[in-house]
N, CA, C and O atoms as CSV, one atom per row, in Angstrom:
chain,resi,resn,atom,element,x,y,z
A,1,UNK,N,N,-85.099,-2.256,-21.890
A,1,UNK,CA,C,-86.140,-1.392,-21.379
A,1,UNK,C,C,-87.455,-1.785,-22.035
A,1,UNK,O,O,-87.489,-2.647,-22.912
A,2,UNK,N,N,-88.381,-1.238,-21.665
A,2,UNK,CA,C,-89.938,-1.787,-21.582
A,2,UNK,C,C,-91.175,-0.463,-21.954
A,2,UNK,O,O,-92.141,-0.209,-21.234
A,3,UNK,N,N,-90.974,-0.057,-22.701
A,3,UNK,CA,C,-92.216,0.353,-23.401
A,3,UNK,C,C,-93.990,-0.250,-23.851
A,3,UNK,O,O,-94.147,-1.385,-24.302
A,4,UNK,N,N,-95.092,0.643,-23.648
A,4,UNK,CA,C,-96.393,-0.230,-23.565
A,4,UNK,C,C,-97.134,0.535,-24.513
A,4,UNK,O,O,-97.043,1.762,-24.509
A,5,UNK,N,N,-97.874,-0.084,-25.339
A,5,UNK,CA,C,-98.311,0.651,-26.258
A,5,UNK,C,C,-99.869,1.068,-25.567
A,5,UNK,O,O,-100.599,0.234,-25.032
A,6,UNK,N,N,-100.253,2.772,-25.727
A,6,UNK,CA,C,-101.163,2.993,-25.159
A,6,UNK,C,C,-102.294,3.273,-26.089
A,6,UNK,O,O,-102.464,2.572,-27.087
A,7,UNK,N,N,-103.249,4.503,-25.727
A,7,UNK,CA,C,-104.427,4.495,-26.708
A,7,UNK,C,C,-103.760,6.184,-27.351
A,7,UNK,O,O,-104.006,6.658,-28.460
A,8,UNK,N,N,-102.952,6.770,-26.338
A,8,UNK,CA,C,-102.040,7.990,-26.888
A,8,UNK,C,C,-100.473,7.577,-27.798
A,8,UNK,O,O,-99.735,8.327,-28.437
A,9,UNK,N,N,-100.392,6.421,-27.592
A,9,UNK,CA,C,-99.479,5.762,-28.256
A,9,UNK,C,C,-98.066,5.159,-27.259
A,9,UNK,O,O,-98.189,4.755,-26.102
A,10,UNK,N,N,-96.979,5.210,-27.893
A,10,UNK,CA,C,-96.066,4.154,-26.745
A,10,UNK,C,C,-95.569,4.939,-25.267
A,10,UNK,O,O,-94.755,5.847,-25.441
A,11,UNK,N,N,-95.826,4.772,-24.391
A,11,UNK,CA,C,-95.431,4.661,-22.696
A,11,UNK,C,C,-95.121,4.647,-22.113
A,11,UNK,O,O,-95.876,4.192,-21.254
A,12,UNK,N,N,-93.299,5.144,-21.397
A,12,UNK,CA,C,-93.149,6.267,-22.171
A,12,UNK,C,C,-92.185,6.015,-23.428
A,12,UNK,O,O,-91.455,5.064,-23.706
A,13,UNK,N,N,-92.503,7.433,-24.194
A,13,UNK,CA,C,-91.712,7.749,-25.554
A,13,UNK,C,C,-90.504,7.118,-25.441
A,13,UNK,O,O,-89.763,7.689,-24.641
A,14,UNK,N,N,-89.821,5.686,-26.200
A,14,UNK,CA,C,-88.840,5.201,-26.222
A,14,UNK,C,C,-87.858,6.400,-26.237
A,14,UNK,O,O,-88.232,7.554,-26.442
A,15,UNK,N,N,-86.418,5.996,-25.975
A,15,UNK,CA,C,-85.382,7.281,-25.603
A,15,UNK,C,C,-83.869,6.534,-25.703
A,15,UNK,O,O,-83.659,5.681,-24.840
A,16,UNK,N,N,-83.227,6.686,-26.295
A,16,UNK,CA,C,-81.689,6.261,-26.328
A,16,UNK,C,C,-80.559,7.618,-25.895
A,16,UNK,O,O,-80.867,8.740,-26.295
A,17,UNK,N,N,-79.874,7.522,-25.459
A,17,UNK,CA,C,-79.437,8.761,-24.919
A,17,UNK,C,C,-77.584,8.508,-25.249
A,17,UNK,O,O,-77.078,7.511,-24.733
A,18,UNK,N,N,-76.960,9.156,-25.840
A,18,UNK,CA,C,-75.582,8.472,-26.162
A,18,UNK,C,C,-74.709,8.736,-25.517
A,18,UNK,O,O,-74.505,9.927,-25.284
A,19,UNK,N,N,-73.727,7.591,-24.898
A,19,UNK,CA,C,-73.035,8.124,-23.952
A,19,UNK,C,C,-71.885,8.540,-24.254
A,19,UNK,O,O,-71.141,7.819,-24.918
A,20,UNK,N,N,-71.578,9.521,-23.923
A,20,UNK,CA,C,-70.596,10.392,-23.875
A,20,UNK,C,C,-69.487,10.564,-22.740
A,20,UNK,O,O,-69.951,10.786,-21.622
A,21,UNK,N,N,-68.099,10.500,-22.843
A,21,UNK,CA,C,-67.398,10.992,-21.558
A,21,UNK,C,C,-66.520,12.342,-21.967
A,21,UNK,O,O,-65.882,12.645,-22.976
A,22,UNK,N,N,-66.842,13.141,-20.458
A,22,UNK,CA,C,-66.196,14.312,-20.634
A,22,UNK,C,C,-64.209,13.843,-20.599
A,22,UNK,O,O,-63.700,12.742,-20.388
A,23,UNK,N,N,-63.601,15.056,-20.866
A,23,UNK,CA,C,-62.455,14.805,-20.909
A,23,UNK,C,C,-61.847,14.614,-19.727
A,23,UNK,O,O,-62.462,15.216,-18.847
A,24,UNK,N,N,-60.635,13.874,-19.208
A,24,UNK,CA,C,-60.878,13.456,-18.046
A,24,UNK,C,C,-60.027,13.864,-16.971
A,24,UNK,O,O,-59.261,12.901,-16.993
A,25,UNK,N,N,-59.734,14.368,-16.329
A,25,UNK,CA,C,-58.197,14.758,-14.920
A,25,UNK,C,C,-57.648,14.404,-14.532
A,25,UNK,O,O,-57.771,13.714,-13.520
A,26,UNK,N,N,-56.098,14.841,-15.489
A,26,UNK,CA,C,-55.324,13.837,-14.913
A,26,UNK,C,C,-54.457,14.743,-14.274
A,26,UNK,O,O,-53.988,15.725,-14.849
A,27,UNK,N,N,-54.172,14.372,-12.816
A,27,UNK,CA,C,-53.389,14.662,-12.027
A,27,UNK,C,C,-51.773,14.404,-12.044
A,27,UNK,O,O,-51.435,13.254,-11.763
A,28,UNK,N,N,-50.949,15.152,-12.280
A,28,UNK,CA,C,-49.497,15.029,-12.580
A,28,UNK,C,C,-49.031,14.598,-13.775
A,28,UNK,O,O,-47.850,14.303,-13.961
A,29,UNK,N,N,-49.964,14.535,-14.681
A,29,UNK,CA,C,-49.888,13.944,-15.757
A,29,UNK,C,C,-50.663,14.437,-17.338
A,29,UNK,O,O,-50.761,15.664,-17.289
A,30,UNK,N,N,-51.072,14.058,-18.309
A,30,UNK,CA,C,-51.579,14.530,-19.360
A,30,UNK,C,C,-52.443,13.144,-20.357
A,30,UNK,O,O,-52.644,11.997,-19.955
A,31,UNK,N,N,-52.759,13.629,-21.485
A,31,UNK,CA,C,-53.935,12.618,-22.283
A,31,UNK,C,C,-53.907,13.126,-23.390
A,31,UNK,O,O,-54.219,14.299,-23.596
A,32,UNK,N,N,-53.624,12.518,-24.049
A,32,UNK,CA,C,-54.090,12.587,-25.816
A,32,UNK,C,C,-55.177,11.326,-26.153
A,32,UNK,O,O,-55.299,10.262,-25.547
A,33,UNK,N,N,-55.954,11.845,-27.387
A,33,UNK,CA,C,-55.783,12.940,-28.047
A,33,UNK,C,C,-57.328,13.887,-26.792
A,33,UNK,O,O,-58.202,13.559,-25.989
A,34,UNK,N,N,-56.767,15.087,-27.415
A,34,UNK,CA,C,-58.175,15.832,-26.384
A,34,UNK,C,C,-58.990,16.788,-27.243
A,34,UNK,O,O,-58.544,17.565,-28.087
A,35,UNK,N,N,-59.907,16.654,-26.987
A,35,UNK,CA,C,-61.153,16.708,-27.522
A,35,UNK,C,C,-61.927,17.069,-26.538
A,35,UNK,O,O,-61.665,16.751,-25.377
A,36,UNK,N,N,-63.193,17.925,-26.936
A,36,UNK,CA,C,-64.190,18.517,-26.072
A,36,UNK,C,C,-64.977,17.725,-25.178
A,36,UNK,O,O,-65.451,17.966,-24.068
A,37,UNK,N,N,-65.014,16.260,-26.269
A,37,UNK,CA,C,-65.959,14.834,-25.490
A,37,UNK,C,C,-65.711,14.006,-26.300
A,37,UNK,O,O,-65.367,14.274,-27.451
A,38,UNK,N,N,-65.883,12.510,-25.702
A,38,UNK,CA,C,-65.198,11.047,-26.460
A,38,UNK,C,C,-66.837,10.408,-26.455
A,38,UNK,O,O,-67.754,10.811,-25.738
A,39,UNK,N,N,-66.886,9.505,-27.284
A,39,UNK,CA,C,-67.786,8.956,-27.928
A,39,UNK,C,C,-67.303,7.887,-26.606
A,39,UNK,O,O,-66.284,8.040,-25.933
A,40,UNK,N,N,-68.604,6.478,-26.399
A,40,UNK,CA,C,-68.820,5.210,-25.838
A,40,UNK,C,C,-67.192,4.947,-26.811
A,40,UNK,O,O,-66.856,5.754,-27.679
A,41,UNK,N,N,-66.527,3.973,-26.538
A,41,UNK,CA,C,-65.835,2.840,-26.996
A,41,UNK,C,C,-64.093,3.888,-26.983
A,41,UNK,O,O,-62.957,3.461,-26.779
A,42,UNK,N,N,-64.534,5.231,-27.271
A,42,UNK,CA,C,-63.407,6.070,-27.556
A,42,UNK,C,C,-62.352,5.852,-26.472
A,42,UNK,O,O,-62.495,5.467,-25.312
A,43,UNK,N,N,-60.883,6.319,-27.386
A,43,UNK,CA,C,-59.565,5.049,-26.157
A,43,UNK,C,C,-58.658,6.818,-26.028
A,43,UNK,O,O,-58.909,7.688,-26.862
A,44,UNK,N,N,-57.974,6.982,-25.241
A,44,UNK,CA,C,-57.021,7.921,-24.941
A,44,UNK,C,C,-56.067,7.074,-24.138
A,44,UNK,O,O,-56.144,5.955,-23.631
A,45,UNK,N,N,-55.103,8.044,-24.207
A,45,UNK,CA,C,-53.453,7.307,-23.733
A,45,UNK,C,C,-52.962,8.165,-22.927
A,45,UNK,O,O,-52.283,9.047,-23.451
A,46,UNK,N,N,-53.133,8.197,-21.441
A,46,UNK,CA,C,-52.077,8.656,-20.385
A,46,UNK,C,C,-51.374,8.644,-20.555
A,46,UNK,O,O,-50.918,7.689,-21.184
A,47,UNK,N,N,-50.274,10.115,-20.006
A,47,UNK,CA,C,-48.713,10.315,-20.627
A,47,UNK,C,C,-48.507,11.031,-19.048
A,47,UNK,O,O,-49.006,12.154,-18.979
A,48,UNK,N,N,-47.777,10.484,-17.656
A,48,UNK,CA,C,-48.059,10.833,-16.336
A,48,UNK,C,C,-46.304,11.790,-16.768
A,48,UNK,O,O,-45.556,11.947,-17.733
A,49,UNK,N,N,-46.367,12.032,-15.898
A,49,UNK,CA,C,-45.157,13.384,-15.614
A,49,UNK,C,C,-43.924,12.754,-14.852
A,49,UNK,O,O,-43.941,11.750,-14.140
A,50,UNK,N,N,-43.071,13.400,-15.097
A,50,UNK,CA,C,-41.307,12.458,-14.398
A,50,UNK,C,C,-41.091,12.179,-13.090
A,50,UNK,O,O,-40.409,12.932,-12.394
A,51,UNK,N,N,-41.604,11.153,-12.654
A,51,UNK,CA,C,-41.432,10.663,-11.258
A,51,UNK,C,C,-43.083,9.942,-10.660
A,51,UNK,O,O,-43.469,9.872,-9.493
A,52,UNK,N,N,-43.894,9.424,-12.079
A,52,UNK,CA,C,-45.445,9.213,-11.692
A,52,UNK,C,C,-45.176,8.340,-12.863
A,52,UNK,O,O,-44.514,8.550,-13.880
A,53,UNK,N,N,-45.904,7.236,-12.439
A,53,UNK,CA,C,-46.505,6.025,-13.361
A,53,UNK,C,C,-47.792,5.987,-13.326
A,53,UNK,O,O,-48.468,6.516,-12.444
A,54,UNK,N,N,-48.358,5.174,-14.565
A,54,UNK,CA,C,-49.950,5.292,-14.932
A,54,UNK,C,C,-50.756,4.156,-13.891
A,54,UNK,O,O,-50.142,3.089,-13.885
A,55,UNK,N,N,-51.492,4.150,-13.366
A,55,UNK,CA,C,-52.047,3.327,-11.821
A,55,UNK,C,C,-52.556,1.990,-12.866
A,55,UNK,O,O,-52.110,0.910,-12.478
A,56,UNK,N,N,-53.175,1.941,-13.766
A,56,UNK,CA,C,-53.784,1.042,-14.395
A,56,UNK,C,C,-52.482,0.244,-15.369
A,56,UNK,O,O,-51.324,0.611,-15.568
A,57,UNK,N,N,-53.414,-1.278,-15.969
A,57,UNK,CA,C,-52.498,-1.789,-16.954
A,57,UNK,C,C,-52.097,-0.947,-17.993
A,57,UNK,O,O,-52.933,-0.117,-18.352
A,58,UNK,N,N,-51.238,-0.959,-18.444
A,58,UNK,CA,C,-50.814,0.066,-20.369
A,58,UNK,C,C,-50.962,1.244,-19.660
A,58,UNK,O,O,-51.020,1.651,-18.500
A,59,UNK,N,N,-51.013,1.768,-21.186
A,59,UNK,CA,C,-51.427,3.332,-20.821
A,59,UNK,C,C,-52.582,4.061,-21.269
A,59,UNK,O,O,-52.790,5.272,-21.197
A,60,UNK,N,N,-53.640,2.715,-21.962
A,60,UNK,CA,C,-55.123,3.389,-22.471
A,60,UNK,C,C,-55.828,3.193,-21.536
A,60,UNK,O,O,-55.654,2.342,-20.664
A,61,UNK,N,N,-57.059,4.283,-21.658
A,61,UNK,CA,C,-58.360,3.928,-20.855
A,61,UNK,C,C,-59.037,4.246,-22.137
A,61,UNK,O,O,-58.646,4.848,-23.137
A,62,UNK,N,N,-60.371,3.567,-21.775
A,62,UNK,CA,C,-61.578,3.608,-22.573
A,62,UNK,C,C,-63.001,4.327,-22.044
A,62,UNK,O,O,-63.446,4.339,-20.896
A,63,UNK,N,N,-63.643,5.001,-23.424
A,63,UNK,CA,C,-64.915,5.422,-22.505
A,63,UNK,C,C,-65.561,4.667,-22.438
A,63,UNK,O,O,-65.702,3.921,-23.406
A,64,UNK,N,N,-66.452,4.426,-20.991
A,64,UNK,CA,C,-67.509,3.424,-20.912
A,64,UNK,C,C,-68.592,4.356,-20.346
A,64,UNK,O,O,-68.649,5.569,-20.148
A,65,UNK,N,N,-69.661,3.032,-20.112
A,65,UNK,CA,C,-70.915,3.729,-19.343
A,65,UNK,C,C,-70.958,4.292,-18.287
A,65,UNK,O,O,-71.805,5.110,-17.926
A,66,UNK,N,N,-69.704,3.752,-17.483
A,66,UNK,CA,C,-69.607,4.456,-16.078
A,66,UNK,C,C,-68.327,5.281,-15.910
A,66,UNK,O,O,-67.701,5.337,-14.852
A,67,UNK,N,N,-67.938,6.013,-17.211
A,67,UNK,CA,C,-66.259,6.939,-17.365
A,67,UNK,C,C,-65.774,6.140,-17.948
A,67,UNK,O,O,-66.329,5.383,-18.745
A,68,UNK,N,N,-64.127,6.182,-17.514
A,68,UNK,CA,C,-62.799,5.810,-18.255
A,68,UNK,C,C,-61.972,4.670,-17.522
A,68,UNK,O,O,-61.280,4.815,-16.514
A,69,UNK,N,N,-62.152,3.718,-18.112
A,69,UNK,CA,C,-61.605,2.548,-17.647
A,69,UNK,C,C,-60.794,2.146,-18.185
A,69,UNK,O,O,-60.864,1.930,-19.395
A,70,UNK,N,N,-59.513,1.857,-17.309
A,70,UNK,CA,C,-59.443,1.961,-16.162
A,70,UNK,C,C,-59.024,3.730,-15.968
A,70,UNK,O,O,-58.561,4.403,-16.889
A,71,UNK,N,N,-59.339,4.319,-14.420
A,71,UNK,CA,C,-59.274,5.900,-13.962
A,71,UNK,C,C,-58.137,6.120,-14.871
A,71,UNK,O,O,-57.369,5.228,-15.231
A,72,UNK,N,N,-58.073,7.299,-15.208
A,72,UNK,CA,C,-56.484,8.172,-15.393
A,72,UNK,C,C,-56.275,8.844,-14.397
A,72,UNK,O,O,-56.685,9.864,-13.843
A,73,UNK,N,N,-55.288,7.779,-14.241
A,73,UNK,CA,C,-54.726,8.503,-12.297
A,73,UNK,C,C,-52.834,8.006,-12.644
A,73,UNK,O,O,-52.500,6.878,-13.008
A,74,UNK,N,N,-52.064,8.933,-12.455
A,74,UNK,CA,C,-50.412,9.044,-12.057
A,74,UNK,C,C,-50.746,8.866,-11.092
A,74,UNK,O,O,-51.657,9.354,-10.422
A,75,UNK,N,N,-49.758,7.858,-10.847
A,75,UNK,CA,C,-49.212,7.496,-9.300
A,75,UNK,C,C,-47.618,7.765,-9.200
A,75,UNK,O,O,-46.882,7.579,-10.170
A,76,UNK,N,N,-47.212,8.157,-8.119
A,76,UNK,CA,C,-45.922,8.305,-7.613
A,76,UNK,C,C,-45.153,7.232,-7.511
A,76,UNK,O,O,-45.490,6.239,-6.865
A,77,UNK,N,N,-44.010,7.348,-8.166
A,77,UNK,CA,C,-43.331,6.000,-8.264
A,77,UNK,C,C,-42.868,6.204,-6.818
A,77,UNK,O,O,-42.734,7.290,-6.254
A,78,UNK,N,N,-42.585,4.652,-6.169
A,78,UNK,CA,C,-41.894,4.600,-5.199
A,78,UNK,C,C,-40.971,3.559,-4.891
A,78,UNK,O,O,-40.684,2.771,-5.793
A,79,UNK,N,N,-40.346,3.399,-3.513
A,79,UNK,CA,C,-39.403,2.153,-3.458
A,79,UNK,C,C,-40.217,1.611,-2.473
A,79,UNK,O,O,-40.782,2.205,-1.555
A,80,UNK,N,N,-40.234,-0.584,-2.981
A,80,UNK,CA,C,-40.804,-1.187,-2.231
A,80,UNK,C,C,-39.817,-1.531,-0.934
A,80,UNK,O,O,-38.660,-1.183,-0.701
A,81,UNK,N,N,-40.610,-2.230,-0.303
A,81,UNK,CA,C,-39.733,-2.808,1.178
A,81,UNK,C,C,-38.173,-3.365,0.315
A,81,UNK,O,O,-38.041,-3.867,-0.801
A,82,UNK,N,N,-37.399,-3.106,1.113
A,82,UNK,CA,C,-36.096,-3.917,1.240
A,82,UNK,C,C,-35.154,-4.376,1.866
A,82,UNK,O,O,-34.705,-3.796,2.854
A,83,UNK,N,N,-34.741,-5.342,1.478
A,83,UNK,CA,C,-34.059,-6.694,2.176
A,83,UNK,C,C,-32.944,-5.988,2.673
A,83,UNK,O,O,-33.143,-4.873,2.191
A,84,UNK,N,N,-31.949,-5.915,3.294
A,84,UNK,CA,C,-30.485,-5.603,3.543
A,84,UNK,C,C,-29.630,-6.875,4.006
A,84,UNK,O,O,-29.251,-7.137,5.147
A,85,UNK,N,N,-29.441,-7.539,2.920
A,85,UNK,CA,C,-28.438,-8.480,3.485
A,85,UNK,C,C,-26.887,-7.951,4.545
A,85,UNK,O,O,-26.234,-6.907,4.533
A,86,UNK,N,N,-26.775,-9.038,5.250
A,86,UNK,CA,C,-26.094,-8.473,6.664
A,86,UNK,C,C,-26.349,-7.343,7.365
A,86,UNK,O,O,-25.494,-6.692,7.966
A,87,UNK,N,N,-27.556,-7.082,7.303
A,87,UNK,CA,C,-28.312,-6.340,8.321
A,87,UNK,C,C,-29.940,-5.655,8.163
A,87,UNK,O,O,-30.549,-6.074,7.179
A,88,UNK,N,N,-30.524,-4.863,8.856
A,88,UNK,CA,C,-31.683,-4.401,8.958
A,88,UNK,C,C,-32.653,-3.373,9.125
A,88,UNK,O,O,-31.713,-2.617,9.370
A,89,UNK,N,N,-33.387,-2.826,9.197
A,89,UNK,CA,C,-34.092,-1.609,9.147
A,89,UNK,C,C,-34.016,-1.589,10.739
A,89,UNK,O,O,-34.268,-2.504,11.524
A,90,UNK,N,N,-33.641,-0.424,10.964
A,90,UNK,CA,C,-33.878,0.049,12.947
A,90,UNK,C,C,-35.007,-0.452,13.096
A,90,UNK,O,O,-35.840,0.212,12.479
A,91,UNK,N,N,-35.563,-1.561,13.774
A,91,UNK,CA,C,-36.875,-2.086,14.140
A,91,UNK,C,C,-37.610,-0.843,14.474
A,91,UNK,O,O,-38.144,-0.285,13.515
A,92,UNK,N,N,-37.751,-0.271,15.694
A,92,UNK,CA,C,-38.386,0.460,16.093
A,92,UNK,C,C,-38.625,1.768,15.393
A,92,UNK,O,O,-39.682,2.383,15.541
A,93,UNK,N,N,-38.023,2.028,14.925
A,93,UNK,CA,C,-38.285,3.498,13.739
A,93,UNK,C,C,-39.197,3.175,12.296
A,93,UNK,O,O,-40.200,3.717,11.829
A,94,UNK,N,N,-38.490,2.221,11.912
A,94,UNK,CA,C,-39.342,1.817,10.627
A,94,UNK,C,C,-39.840,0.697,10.329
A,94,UNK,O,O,-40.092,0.499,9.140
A,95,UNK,N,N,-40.091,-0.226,11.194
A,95,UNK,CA,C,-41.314,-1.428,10.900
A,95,UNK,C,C,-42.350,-1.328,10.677
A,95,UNK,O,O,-42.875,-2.175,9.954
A,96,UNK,N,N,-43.112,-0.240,11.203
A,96,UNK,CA,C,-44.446,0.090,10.826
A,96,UNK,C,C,-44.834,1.311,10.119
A,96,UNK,O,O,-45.910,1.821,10.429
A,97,UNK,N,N,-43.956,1.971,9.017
A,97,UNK,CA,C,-44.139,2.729,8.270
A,97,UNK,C,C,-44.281,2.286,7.150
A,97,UNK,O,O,-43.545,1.456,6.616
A,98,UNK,N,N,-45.581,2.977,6.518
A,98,UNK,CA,C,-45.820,2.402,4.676
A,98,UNK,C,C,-44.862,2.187,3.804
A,98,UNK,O,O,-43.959,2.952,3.464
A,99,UNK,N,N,-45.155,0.819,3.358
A,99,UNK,CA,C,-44.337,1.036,2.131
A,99,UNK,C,C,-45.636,0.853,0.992
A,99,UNK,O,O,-46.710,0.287,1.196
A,100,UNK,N,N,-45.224,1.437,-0.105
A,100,UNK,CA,C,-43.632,2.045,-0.616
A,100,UNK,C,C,-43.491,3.208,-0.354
A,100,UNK,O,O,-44.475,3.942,-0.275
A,101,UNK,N,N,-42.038,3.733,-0.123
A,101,UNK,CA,C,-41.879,4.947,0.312
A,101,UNK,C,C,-41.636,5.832,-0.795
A,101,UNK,O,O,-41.248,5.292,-1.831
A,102,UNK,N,N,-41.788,7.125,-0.792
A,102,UNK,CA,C,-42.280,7.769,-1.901
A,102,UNK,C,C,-40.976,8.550,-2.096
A,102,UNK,O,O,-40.407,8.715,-1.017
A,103,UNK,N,N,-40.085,9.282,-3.531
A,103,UNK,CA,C,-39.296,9.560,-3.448
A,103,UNK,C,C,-38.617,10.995,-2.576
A,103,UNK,O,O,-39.326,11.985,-2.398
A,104,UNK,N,N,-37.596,10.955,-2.225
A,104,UNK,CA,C,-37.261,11.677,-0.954
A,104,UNK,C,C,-37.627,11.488,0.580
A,104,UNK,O,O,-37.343,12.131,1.591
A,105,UNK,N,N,-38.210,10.594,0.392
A,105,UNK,CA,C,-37.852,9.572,2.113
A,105,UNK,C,C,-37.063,8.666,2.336
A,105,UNK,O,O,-36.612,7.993,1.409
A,106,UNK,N,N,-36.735,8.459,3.581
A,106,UNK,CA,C,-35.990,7.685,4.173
A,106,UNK,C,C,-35.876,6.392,4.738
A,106,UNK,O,O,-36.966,6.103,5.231
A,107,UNK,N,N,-35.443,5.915,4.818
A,107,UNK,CA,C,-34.953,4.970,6.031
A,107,UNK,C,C,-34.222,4.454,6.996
A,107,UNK,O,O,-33.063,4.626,6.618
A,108,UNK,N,N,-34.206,3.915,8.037
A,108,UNK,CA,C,-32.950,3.785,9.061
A,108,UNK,C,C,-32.701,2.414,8.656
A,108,UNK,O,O,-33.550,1.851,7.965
A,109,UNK,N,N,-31.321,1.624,9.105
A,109,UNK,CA,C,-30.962,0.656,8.815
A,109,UNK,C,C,-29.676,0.672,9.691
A,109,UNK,O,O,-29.064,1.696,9.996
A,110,UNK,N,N,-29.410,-0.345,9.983
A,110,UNK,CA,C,-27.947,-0.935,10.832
A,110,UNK,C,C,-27.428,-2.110,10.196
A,110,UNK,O,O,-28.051,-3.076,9.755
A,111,UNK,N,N,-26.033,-1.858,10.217
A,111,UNK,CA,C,-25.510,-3.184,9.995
A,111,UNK,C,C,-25.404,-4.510,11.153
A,111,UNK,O,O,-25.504,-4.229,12.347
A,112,UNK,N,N,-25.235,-5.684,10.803
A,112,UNK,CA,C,-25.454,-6.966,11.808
A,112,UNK,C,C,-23.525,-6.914,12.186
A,112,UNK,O,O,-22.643,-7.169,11.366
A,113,UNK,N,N,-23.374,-6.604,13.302
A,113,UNK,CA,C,-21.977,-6.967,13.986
A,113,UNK,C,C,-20.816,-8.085,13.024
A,113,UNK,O,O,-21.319,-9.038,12.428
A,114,UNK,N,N,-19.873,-7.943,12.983
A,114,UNK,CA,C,-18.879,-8.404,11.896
A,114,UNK,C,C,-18.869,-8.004,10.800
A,114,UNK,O,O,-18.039,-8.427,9.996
């Protein structure tokens, strides 16, 4: 930043402002340690709830200038696509449904003749 020295003196009044992050929301899940507010650099550790994994690498985020990096966000564990040797998902019912499917859904599947 860029300050100018005037004839009232510097232009405007230099200013540092410290950044601070509030504590943060975690959805299905929890954070230690907690505290009212985390200092710049300050690290906390997502602890997500039974059936939710932490969305980011590990389980720290850090405060930065723009929040907590990476988010504290639980995600829902789920099951990815799968193979069925000697046979297949009912084409028409479930080829074009998301995966991963989230726990307590379904799928159709048939076996291949023999």
């Amino acid at each position: 930043k860029v300050v100018e020295c005037t004839k009232n003196g510097w232009s405007p009044p230099p200013k540092c402002i410290k950044n601070l992050c509030p504590p943060p929301e975690v959805m299905n899940g929890q954070f230690l340690p907690r505290r009212a507010q985390y200092a710049y650099h300050d690290e906390i550790e997502t602890i997500c709830n039974e059936g939710f994994v932490f969305g980011g690498p590990g389980k720290v985020s850090k405060c930065t200038a723009s929040g907590w990096n990476p988010p504290t966000v639980c995600k829902l564990i789920g099951c990815n696509y799968v193979r069925i040797e000697n046979g297949r998902m009912t084409y028409y019912l479930e080829w074009y449904k998301p995966f991963p499917r989230q726990e307590g859904q379904t799928i159709d599947f048939r076996c291949d003749p023999g």
